[in-house]
C-alpha positions as a Markdown table, in Angstrom:
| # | Residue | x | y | z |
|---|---|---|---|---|
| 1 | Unk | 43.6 | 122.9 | 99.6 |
| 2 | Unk | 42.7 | 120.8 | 96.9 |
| 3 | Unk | 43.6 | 117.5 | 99.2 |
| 4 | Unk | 40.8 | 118.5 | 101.8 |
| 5 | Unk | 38.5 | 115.9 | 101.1 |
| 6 | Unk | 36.1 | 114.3 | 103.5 |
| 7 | Unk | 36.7 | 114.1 | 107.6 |
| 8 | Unk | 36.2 | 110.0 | 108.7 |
| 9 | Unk | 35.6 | 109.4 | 112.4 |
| 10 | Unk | 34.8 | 106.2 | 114.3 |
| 11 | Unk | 31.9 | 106.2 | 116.8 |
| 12 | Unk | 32.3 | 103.8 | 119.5 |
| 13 | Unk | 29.1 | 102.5 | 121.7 |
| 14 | Unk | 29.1 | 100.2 | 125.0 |
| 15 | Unk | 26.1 | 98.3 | 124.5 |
| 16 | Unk | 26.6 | 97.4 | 128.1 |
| 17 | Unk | 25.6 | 100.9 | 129.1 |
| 18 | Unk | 28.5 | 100.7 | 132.0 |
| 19 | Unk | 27.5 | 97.2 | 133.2 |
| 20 | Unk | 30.7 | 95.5 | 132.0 |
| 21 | Unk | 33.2 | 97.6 | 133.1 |
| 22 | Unk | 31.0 | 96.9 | 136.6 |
| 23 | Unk | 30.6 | 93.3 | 136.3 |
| 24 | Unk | 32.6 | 92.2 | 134.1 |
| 25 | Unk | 35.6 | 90.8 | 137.1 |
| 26 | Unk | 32.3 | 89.2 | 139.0 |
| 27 | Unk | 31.2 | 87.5 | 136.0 |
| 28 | Unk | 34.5 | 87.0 | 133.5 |
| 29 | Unk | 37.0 | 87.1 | 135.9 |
| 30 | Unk | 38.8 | 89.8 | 133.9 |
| 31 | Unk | 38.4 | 93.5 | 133.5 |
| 32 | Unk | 36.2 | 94.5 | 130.2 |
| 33 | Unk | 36.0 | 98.3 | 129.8 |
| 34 | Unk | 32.2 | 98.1 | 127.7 |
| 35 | Unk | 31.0 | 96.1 | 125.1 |
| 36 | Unk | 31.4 | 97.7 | 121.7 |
| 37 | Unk | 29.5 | 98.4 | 118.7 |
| 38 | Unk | 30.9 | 100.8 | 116.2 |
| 39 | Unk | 29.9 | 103.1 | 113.1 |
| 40 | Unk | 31.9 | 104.7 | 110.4 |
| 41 | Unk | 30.9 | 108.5 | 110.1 |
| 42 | Unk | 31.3 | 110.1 | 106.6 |
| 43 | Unk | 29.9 | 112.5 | 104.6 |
| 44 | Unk | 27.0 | 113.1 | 107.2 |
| 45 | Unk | 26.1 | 109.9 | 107.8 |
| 46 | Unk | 26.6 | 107.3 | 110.0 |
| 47 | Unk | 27.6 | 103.6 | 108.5 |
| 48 | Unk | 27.1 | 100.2 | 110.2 |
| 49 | Unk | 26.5 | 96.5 | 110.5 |
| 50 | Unk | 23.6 | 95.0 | 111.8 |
| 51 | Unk | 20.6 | 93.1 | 110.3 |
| 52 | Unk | 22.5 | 94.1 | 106.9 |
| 53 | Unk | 24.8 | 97.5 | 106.0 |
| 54 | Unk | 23.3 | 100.2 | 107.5 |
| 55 | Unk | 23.4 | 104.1 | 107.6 |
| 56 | Unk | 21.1 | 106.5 | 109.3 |
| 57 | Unk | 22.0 | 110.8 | 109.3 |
| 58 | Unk | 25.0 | 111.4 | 111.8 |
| 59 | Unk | 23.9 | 111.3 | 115.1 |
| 60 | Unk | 20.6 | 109.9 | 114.7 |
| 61 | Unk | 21.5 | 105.7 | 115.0 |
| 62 | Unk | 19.2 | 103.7 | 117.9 |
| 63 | Unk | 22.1 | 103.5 | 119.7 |
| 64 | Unk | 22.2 | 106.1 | 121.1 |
| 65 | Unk | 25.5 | 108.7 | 122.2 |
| 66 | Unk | 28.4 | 107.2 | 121.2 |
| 67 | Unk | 31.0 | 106.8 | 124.4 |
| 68 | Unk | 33.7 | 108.8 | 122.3 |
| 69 | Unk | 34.4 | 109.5 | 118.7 |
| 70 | Unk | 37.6 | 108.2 | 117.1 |
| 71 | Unk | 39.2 | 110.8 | 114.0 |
| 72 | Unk | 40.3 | 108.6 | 111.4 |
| 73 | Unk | 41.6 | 111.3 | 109.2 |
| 74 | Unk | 40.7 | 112.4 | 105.7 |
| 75 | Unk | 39.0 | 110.6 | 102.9 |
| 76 | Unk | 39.0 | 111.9 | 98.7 |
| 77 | Unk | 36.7 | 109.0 | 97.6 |
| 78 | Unk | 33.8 | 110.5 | 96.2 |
| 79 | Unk | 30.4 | 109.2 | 98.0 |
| 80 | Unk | 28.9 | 107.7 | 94.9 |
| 81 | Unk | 32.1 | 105.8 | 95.0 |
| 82 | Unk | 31.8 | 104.3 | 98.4 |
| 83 | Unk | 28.6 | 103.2 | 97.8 |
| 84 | Unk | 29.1 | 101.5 | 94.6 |
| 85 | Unk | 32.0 | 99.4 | 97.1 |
| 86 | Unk | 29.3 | 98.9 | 99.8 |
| 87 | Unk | 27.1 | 97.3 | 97.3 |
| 88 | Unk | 30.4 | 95.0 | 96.2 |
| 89 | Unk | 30.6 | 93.7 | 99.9 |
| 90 | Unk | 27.6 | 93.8 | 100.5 |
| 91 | Unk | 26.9 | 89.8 | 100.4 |
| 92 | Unk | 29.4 | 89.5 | 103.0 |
| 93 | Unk | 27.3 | 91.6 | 105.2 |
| 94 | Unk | 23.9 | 90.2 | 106.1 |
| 95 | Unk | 21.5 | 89.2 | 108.7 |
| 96 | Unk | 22.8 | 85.6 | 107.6 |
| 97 | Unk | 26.4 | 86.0 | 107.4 |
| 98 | Unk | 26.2 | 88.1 | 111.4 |
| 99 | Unk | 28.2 | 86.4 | 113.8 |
| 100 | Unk | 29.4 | 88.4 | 117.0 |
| 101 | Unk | 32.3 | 86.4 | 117.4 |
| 102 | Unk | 33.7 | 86.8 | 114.3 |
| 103 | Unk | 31.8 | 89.0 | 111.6 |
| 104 | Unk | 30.6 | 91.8 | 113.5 |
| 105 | Unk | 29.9 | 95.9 | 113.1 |
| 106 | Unk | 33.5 | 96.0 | 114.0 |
| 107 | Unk | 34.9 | 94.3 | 111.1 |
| 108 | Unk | 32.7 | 95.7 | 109.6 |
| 109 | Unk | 34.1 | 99.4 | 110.7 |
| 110 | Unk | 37.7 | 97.7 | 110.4 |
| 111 | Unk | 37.2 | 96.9 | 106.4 |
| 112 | Unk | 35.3 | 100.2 | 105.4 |
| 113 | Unk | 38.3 | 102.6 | 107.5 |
| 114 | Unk | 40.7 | 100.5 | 105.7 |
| 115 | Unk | 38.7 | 101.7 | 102.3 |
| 116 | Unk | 38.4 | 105.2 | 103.2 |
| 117 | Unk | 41.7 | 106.6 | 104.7 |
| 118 | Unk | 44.1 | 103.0 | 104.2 |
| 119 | Unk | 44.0 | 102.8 | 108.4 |
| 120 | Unk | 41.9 | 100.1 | 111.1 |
| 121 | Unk | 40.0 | 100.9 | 114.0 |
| 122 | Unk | 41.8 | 100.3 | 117.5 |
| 123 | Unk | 43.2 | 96.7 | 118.6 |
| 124 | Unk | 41.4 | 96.8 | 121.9 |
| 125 | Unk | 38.1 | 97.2 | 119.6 |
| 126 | Unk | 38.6 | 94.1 | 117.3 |
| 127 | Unk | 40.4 | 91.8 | 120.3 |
| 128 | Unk | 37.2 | 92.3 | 122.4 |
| 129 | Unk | 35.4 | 88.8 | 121.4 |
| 130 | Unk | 38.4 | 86.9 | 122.0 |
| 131 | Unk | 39.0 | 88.8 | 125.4 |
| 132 | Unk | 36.0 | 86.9 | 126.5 |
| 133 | Unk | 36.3 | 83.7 | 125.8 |
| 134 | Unk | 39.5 | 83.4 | 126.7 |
| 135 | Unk | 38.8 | 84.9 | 130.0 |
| 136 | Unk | 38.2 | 82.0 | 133.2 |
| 137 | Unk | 34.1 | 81.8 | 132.8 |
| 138 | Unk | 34.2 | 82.7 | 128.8 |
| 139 | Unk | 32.8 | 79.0 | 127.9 |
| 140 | Unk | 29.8 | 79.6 | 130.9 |
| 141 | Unk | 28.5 | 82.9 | 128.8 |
| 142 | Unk | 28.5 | 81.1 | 125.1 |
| 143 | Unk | 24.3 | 80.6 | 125.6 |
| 144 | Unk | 24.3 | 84.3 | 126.4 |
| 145 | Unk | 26.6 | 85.3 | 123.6 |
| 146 | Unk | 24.4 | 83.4 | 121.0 |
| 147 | Unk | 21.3 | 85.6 | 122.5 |
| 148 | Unk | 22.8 | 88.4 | 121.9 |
| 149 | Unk | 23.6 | 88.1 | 118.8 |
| 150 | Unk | 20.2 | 86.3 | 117.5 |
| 151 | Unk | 19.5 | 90.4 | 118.3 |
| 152 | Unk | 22.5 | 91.9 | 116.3 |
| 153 | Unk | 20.9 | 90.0 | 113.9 |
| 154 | Unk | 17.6 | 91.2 | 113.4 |
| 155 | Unk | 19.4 | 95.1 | 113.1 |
| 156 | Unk | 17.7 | 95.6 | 116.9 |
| 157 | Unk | 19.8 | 97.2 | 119.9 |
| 158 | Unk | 19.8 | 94.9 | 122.9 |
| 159 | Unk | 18.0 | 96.2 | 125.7 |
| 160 | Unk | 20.1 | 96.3 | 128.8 |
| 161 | Unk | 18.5 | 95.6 | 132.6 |
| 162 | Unk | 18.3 | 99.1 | 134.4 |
| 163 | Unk | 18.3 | 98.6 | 137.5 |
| 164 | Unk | 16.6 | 102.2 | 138.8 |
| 165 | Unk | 12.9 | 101.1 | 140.1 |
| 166 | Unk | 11.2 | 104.5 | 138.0 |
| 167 | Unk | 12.7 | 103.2 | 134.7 |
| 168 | Unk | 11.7 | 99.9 | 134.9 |
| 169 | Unk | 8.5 | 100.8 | 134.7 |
| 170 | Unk | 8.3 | 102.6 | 131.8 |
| 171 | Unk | 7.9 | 100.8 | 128.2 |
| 172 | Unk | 10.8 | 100.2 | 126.4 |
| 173 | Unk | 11.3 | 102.1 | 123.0 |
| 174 | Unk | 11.8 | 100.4 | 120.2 |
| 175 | Unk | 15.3 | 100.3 | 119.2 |
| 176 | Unk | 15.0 | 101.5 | 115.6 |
| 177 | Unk | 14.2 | 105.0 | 114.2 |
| 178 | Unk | 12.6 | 105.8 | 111.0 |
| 179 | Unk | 15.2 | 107.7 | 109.7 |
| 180 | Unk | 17.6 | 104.1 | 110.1 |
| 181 | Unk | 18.0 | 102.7 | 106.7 |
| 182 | Unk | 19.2 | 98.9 | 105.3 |
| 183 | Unk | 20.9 | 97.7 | 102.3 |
| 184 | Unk | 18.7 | 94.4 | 103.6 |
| 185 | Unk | 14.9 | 94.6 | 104.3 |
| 186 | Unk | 14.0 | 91.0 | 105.2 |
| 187 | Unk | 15.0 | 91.4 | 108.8 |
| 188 | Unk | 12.0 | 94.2 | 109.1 |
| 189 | Unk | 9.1 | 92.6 | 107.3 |
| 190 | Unk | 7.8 | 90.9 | 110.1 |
| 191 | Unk | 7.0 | 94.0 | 111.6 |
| 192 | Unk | 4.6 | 95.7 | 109.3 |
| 193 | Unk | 1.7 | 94.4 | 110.7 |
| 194 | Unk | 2.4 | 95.6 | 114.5 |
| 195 | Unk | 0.4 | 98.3 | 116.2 |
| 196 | Unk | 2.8 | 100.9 | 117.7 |
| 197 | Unk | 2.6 | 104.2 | 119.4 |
| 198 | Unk | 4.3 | 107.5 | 117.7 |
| 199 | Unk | 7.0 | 107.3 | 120.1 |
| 200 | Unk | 8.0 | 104.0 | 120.0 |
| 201 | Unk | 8.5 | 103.9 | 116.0 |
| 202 | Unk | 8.3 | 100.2 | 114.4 |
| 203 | Unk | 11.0 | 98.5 | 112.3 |
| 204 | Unk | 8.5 | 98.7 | 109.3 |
| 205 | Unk | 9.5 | 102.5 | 109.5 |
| 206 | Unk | 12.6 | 101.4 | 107.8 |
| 207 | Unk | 13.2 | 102.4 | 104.6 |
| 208 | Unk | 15.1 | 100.4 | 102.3 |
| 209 | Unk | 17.9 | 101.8 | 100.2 |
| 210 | Unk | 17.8 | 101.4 | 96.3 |
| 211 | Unk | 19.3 | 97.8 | 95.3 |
| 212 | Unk | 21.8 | 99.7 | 92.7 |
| 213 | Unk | 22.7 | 102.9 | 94.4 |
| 214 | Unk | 22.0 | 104.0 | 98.1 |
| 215 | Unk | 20.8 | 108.0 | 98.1 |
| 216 | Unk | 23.9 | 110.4 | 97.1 |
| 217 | Unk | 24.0 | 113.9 | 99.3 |
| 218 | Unk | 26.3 | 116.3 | 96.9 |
| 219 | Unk | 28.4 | 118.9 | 98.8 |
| 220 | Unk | 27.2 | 122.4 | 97.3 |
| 221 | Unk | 30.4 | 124.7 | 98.0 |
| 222 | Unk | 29.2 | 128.2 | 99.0 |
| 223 | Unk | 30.0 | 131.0 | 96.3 |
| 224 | Unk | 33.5 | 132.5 | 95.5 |
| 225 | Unk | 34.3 | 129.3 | 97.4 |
| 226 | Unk | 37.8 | 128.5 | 95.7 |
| 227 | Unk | 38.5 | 125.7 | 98.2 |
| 228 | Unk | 35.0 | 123.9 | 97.6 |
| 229 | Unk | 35.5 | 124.6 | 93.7 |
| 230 | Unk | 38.7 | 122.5 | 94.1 |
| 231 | Unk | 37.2 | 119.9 | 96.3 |
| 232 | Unk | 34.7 | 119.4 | 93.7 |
| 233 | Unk | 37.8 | 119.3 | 90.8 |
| 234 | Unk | 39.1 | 116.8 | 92.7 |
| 235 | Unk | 36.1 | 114.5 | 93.1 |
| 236 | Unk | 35.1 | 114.8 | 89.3 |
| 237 | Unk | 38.2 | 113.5 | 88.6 |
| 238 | Unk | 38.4 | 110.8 | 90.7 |
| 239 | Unk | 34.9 | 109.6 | 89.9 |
| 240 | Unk | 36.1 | 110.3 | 85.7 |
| 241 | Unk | 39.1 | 108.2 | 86.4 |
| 242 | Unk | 37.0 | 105.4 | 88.8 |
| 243 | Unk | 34.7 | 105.1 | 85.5 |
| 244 | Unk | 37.4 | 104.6 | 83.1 |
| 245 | Unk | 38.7 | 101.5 | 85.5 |
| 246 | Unk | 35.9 | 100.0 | 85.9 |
| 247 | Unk | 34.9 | 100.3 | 82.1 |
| 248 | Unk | 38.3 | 98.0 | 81.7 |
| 249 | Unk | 36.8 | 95.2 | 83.9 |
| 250 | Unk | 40.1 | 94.2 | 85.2 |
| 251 | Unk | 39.5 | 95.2 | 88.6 |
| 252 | Unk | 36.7 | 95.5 | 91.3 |
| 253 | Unk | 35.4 | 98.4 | 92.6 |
| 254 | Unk | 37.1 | 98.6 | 95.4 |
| 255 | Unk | 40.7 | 98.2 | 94.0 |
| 256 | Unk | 39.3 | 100.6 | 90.5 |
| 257 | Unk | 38.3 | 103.4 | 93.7 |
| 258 | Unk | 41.9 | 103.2 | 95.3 |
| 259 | Unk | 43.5 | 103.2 | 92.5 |
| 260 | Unk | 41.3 | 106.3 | 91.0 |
| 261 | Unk | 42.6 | 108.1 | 93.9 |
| 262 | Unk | 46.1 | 107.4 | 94.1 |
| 263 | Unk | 46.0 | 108.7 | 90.5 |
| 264 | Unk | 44.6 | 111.5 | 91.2 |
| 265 | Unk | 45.8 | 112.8 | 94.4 |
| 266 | Unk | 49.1 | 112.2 | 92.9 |
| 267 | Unk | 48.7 | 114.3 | 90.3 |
| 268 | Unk | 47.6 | 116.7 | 92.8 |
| 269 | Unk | 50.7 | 115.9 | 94.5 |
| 270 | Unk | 53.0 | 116.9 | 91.6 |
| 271 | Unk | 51.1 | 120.1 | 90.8 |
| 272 | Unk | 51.5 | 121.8 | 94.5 |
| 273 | Unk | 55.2 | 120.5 | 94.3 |
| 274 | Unk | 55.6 | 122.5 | 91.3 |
| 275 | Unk | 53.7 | 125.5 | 92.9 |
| 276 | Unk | 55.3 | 125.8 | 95.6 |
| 277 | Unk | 59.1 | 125.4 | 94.2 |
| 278 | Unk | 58.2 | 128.5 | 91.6 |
């Protein structure tokens, strides 16, 4: 079908690793099931918020295996799209504007799903900071809280305590991968200049994404495809009618995208209506 378009999922970590559904009663005084970072998956990749907007190939971020993968549903905004509305919001996600109270990866998640397929990520997801503080010791773990996320901030992972006597005496990797990449470099300077091992890669491994335009991986249908042929009709128009918009300047980006696709999708719409009533 013409309507296929792009399959959006959520991945959800616990950057707890299991410690908070353990120790969260002990310490909070209420039952927290993990601590959780998310990701938006589309079009092969895997979208973020740390140190900056992030994106690293599908199953390749430093955090590791996502605890379970949320399906969103289907998107028909074309990828050069949604990365000309990443670089709109992009000022309102930096190192500088990180808080892990209230800005986080999972507003971050929230706003882009919202984007894509018009639908947020779960409650339990986005109610998790104000879980804890409201919870009988939240005011004791404040200092802790602001550690944490002095790390969010820098676009590391935080390293949790393992408690297994072999592991602790191995090194601990470095959180970030080569392949990770950041709308926002700053964060990763500093680290240029440190000596590291192959297997523990440095954050000067990042690579950081044109200012104008992040990378674009085009869909190449397979031959005598007729359902990739219309999949790529479909985007074409979109992008032709998200150009017109914005040539206009009456709306942003992000309003000129949805409204390029409820255009054309209704158009769609009308056509299989008519198809299928003859």
């Amino acid at each position: 079908m013409a309507e296929e378009g792009y399959k959006v999922s959520l991945n959800v970590y616990d950057l707890s690793q299991g410690l908070a559904r353990q120790l969260s009663m002990t310490f909070l005084g209420k039952a927290i099931e993990g601590i959780w970072h998310t990701g938006i998956v589309v079009y092969g990749n895997e979208y973020f918020f740390g140190g900056g907007i992030q994106h690293c190939p599908a199953g390749t971020t430093p955090y590791g295996t996502p605890l379970r993968a949320i399906d969103l549903g289907v998107t028909h905004v074309p990828q050069d799209v949604f990365e000309i509305y990443l670089q709109e919001i992009n000022p309102r996600y930096t190192a500088e504007t990180y808080s892990l109270l209230k800005h986080n990866c999972n507003n971050f998640s929230n706003e882009v799903a919202q984007f894509l397929v018009g639908t947020t990520i779960p409650e339990y997801i986005l109610e998790l900071p104000n879980e804890i503080i409201n919870s009988p010791m939240g005011a004791l773990i404040l200092p802790m809280i602001q550690r944490l996320e002095t790390t969010l901030k820098a676009g590391a992972v935080p390293q949790v305590p393992q408690f297994n006597p072999s592991s602790m005496a191995q090194p601990t990797p470095s959180p970030n991968g080569n392949l990770n990449k950041s709308l926002n470099s700053s964060s990763f300077n500093e680290a240029e200049n440190n000596s590291k091992s192959e297997e523990q890669p440095t954050k000067a491994d990042v690579q950081v994404l044109p200012a104008v335009k992040l990378a674009v991986v085009k869909e190449n249908p397979a031959a005598n495809d007729p359902l990739g042929d219309a999949r790529s009709r479909v985007q074409e128009e979109i992008s032709t009618e998200f150009a017109a918009i914005m040539a206009s300047g009456t709306l942003r980006a992000s309003e000129a995208a949805a409204l390029a696709t409820k255009r054309v999708m209704k158009r769609y719409g009308h056509m299989n209506v008519a198809t299928s009533q003859s």
